[in-house]
N, C-alpha and C positions, 0 to 999 in steps of 0.2 A: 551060253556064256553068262559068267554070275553080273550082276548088275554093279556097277563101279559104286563105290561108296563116297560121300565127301572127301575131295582132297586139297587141300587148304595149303601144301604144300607147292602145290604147281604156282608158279610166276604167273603178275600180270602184265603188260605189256605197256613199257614207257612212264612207267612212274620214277620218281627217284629211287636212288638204289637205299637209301634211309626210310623211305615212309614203309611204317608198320603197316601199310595196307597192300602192299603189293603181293600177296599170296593170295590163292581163293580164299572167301571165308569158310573160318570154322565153326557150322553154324552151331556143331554140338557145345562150343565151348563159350560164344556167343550165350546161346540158350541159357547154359549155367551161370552166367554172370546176371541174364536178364530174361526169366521166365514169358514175359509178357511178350518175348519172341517168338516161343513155341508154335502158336496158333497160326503162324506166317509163313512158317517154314514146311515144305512138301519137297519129293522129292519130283524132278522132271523125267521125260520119258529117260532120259540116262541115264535113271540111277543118282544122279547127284543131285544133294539137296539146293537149295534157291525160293525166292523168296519172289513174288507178282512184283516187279520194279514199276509197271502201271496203277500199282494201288498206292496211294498216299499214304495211308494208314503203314502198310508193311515198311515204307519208305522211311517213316518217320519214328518206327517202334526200330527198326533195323537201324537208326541211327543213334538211337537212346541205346541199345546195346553196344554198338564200337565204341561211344562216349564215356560210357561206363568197365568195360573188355580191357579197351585199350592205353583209356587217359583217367581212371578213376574220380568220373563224374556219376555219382550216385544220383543228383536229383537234377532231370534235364526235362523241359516240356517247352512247348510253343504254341501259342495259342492258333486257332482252327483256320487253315488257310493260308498262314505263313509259311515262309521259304525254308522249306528244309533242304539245307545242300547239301550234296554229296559228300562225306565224309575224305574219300581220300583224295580227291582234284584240290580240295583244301588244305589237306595235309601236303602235299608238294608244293604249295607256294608259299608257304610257311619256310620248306627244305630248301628250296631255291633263296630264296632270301637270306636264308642263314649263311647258302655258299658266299652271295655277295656282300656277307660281313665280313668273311673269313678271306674273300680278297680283298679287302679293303684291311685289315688284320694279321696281314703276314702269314695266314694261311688257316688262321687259327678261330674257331666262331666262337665269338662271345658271346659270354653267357652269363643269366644269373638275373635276378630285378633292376639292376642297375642300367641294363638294357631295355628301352623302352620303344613299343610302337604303337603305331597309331594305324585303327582299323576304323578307312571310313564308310558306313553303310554298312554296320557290323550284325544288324538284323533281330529278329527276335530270337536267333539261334544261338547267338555271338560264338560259333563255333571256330573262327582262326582266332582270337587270343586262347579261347580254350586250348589249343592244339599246342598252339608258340607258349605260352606258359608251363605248359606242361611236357611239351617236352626238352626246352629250353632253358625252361625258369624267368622268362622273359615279362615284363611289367607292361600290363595294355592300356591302352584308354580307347575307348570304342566310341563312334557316334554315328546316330541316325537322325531323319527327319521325323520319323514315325513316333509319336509316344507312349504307344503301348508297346513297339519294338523295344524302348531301352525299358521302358516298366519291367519285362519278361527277361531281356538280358539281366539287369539287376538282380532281379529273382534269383535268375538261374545262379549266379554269382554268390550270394548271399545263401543258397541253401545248400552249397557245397563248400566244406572247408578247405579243401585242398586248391580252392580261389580263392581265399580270404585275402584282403590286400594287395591282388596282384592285377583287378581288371575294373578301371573305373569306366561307368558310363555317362556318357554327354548328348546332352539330346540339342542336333542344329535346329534354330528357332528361325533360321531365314533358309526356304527348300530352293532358293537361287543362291546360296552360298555351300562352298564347300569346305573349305579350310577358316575361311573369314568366321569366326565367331566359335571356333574349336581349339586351332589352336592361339594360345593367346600369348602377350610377349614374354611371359618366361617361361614358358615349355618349352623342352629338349627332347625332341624324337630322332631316336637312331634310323628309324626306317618308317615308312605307312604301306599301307595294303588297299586295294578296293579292288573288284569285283563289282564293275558299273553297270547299270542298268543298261539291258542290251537292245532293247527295241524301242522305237518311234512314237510307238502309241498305242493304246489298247489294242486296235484290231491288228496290229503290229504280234504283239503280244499274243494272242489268242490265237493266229495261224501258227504262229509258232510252237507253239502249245500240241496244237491238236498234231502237227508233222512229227512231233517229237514221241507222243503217244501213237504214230498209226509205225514210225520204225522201231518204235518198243516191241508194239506187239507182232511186227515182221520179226525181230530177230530174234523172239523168243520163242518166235512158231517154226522157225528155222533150226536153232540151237535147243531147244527143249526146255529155254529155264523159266516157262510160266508153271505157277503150282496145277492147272493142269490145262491140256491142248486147246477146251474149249474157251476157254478169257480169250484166244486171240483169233478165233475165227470170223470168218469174215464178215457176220450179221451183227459181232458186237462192238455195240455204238464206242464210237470217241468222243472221251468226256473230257468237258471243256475246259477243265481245269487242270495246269499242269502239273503233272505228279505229284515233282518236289514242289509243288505249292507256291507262293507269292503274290504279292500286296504290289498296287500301284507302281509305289517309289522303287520298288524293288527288282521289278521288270521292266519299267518301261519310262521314260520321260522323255520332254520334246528336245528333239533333233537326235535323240537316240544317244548311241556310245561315246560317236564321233564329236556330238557336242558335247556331254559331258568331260568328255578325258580333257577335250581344248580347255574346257574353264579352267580344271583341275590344276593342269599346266600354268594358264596364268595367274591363276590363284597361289600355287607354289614360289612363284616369282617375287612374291609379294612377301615372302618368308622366306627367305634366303637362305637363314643360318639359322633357322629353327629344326631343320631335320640332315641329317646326313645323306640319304636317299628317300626320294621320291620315287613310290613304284603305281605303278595299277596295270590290271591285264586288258589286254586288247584283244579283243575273240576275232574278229573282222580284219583280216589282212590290210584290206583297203583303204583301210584308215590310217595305216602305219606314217603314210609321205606326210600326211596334213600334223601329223602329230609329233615327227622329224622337225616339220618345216618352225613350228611353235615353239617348238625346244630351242630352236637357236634361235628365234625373236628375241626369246626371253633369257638370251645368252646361259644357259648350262653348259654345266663343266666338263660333265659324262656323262654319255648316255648309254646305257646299256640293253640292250635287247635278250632274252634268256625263252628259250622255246620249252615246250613243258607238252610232251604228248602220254594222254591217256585212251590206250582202245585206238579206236579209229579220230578218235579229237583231237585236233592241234591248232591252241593255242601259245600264248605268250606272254610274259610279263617283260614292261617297259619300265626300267628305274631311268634318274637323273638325277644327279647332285650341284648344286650350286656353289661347291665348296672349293676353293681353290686345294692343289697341291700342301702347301704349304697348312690350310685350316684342316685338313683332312691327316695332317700327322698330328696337329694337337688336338684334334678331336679324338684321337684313336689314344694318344698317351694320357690324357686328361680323363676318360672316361669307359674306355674296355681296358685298360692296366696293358 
């Protein structure tokens, strides 16, 4: 039997039915947009091409080309060790948020600069307003603790025109505040995003890490997709650093997800009528009651829960609005038309 060739066409499983990544990649076409791919790309025992999802390297060349493939970012880089994420678990919550503008809109998602969100923890990749601008047309303001994170976002912004004016960076100067000192009292955000920092503490961090790297290389000794059988055999070592990469603030702070999202929450509180919805994802089921329970301390208005499965992963984003009935149709007729 002839050996199956790339099929980029087959579905992937539980993405939204919008994101441009729910097909296999094409890696041939991929390549063409962004040669520096080439050297990553092998085919696995079946015939189909892929790319070492254990090597950083490939991870990160492999996401400068969908950057560039799919959202016409010519000039994308992150400095060595930073969080490179996954391209389309990013792109669905960008999708998903757009649905919960378009219910909040009469069914219809707004669009255009005029539309503005706030991505906090937006990294040295700043890859969700990248995504939400470009496929939206949507206006960001991004912030981190990090300040070579927002140095790189900037960059990244500033050496591609097709972001010219549409994604400012804010670097938080106090790493126990979250919203305190971003947004300020005349900023208007339709929505925010984060993607919080998911573990405890370094060693937190680094077991997770290394589990994450030994079921990579199970399920590509399984399914065929390492460039080739020996990366995952059994004498070769798990390297301590995880894939897609990440800095401190980015994986890990104290008390983990569950403290953060809490702050997040009260911190929200405290801006009331600065954003229309309040979201962030919560990877941890468990955490869900404690972060129920905070919501209505802090009296919100609606709270919505939205499930987002990719592969075998299922997570969720949590939005809230603080807006009554009544602020929430003049906010829609005043500012999405």
């Amino acid at each position: 039997m002839a050996p199956k060739k790339n099929q980029p066409t087959q579905k992937k499983e539980g993405l939204h039915p919008r994101n441009l990544h729910n097909q296999r990649y094409d890696f041939d076409a991929l390549i063409v947009s962004c040669p520096g791919l080439a050297p990553f790309v092998a085919k696995n025992q079946f015939g189909n091409l892929s790319v070492d999802f254990s090597d950083p390297a490939a991870v990160k060349m492999l996401n400068k080309a969908l950057l560039h493939h799919f959202y016409k970012v010519e000039n994308w880089d992150i400095p060595p060790g930073y969080l490179c994420p996954p391209i389309p678990g990013r792109a669905d919550y960008i999708h998903y948020m757009a649905d919960l503008l378009a219910a909040s809109n009469k069914g219809v998602i707004p669009q255009g600069k005029h539309i503005h969100g706030l991505d906090i923890g937006m990294g040295a990749n700043c890859v969700y307003p990248i995504i939400g601008h470009r496929t939206y047309g949507w206006r960001f303001t991004g912030s981190d603790i990090d300040a070579l994170s927002v140095k790189s976002a900037t960059l990244i912004v500033e050496s591609n025109r097709s972001l010219a004016g549409a994604i400012q960076c804010r670097l938080q100067k106090n790493p126990d505040n979250i919203f305190i000192g971003i947004i300020n009292d005349h900023d208007v955000f339709d929505f925010t995003l984060c993607n919080p920092p998911f573990h405890a503490s370094l060693e937190e961090a680094t077991v997770g890490s290394e589990r994450k790297v030994r079921n990579l290389r199970a399920n590509a000794s399984k399914k065929g997709s390492g460039r080739n059988r020996g990366l995952f055999s059994k004498n070769h070592a798990i390297k301590p650093v995880l894939n897609f990469g990440g800095q401190k603030a980015e994986l890990w702070c104290p008390g983990g997800e569950a403290a953060f999202i809490q702050r997040m929450t009260i911190e929200s509180s405290e801006k009331p009528e600065n954003c229309f919805w309040y979201s962030t994802l919560v990877s941890k089921k468990e955490n869900l009651p404690a972060l129920y329970k905070v919501l209505k301390q802090v009296n919100a208005v609606d709270v919505r829960t939205i499930k987002m499965v990719q592969g075998q992963k299922l997570t969720r984003i949590v939005a809230w609005t603080f807006l009554s009935k009544e602020q929430q149709i003049q906010w829609r007729e005043e500012r999405w038309g």
